[in-house]
C-alpha positions as CSV (number, residue, x, y, z in Angstrom):
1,X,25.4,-12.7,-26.5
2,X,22.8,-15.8,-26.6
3,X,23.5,-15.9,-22.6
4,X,23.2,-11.9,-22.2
5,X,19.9,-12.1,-23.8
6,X,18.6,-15.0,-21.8
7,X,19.9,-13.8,-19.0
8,X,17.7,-10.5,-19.6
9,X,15.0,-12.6,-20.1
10,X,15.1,-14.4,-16.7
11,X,15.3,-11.1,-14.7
12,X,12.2,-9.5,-16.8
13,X,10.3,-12.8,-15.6
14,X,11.4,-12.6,-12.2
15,X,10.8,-9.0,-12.0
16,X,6.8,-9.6,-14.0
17,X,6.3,-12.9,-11.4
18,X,7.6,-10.4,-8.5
19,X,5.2,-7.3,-9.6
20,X,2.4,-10.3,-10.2
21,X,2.5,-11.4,-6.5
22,X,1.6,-8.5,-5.2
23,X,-1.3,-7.7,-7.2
24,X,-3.6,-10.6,-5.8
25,X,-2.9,-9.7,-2.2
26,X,-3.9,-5.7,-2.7
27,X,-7.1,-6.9,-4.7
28,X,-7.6,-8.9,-1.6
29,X,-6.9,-6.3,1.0
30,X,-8.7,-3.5,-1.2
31,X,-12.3,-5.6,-1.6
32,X,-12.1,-6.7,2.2
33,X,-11.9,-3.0,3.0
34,X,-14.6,-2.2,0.6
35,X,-16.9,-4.7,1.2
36,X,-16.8,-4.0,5.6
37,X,-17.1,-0.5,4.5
38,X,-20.7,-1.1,2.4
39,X,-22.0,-3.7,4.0
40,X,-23.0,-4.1,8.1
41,X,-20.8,-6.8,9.2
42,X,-19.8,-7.8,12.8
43,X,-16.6,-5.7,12.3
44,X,-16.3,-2.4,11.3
45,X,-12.5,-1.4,9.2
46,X,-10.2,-0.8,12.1
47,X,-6.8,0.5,11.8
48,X,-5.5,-2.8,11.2
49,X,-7.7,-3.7,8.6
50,X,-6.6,-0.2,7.0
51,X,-2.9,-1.0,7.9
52,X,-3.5,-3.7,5.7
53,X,-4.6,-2.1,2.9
54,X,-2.0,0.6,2.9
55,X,0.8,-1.9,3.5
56,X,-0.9,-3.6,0.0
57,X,-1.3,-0.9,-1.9
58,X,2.3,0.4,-1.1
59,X,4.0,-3.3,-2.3
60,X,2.3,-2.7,-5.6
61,X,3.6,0.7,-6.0
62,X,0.2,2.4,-5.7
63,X,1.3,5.4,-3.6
64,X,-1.8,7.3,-4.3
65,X,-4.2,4.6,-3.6
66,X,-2.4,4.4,-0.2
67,X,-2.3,8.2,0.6
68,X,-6.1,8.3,-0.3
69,X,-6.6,5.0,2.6
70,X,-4.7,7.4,4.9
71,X,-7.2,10.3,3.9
72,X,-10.0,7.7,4.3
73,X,-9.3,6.5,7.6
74,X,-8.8,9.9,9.5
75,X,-12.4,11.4,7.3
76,X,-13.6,8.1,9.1
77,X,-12.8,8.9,12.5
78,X,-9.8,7.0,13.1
79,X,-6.4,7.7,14.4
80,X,-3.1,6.6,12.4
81,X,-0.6,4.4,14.5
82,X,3.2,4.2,14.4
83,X,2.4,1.5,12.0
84,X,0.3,3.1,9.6
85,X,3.3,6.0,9.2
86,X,6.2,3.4,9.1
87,X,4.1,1.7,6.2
88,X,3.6,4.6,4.2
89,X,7.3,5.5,4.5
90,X,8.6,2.3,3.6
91,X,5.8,2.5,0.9
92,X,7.5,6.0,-0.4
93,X,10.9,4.6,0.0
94,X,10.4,1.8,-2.2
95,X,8.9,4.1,-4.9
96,X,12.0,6.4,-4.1
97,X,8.8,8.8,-3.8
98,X,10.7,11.3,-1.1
99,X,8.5,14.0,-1.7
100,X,6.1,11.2,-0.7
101,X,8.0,10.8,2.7
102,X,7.6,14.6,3.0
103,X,3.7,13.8,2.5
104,X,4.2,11.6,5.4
105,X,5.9,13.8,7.7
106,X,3.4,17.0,7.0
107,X,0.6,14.2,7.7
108,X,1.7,13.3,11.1
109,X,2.4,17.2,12.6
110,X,-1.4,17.8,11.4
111,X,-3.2,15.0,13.2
């Protein structure tokens, strides 16, 4: 029983070290995005800089963060690639968010 339980606790660190490691890179992605949005920089956020962002936001489980980037960038004039799809599906199936995929799917027939 000693080995169950410390064999719990080793997979509850993994899992906290796992869920940890993404939460610096989406921080990351998330201020880069904000601050080339506020401020006038050289580059304006492209599609890869939002790819970016939505690919973070979906590896730390934040579906609606990633589906409001999606909003954001089309409001903002720009088109979604195969890319930015493929990473809000794999972002859904991760969750095992399927009505998310449908999100997806209804997304790409409107634009």
């Amino acid at each position: 029983q000693y080995q169950q339980q410390q064999q719990q606790g080793a997979e509850g660190e993994a899992n906290t070290r796992k869920k940890v490691s993404y939460i610096v890179p989406m921080k990351r992605a998330l201020q880069l995005l904000r601050t080339l949005k506020t401020n006038k920089h050289v580059v304006d956020p492209n599609i890869v800089i939002y790819n970016a962002a939505i690919r973070a936001l979906g590896e730390g489980n934040h579906l609606n963060g990633a589906f409001k980037l999606m909003e954001d960038l089309t409001t903002g004039g720009l088109v979604p690639t195969e890319v930015t799809y493929g990473t809000l599906m794999c972002a859904c199936e991760r969750a095992g968010d399927y009505n998310g995929m449908n999100k997806v799917f209804a997304f790409m027939a409107k634009h």
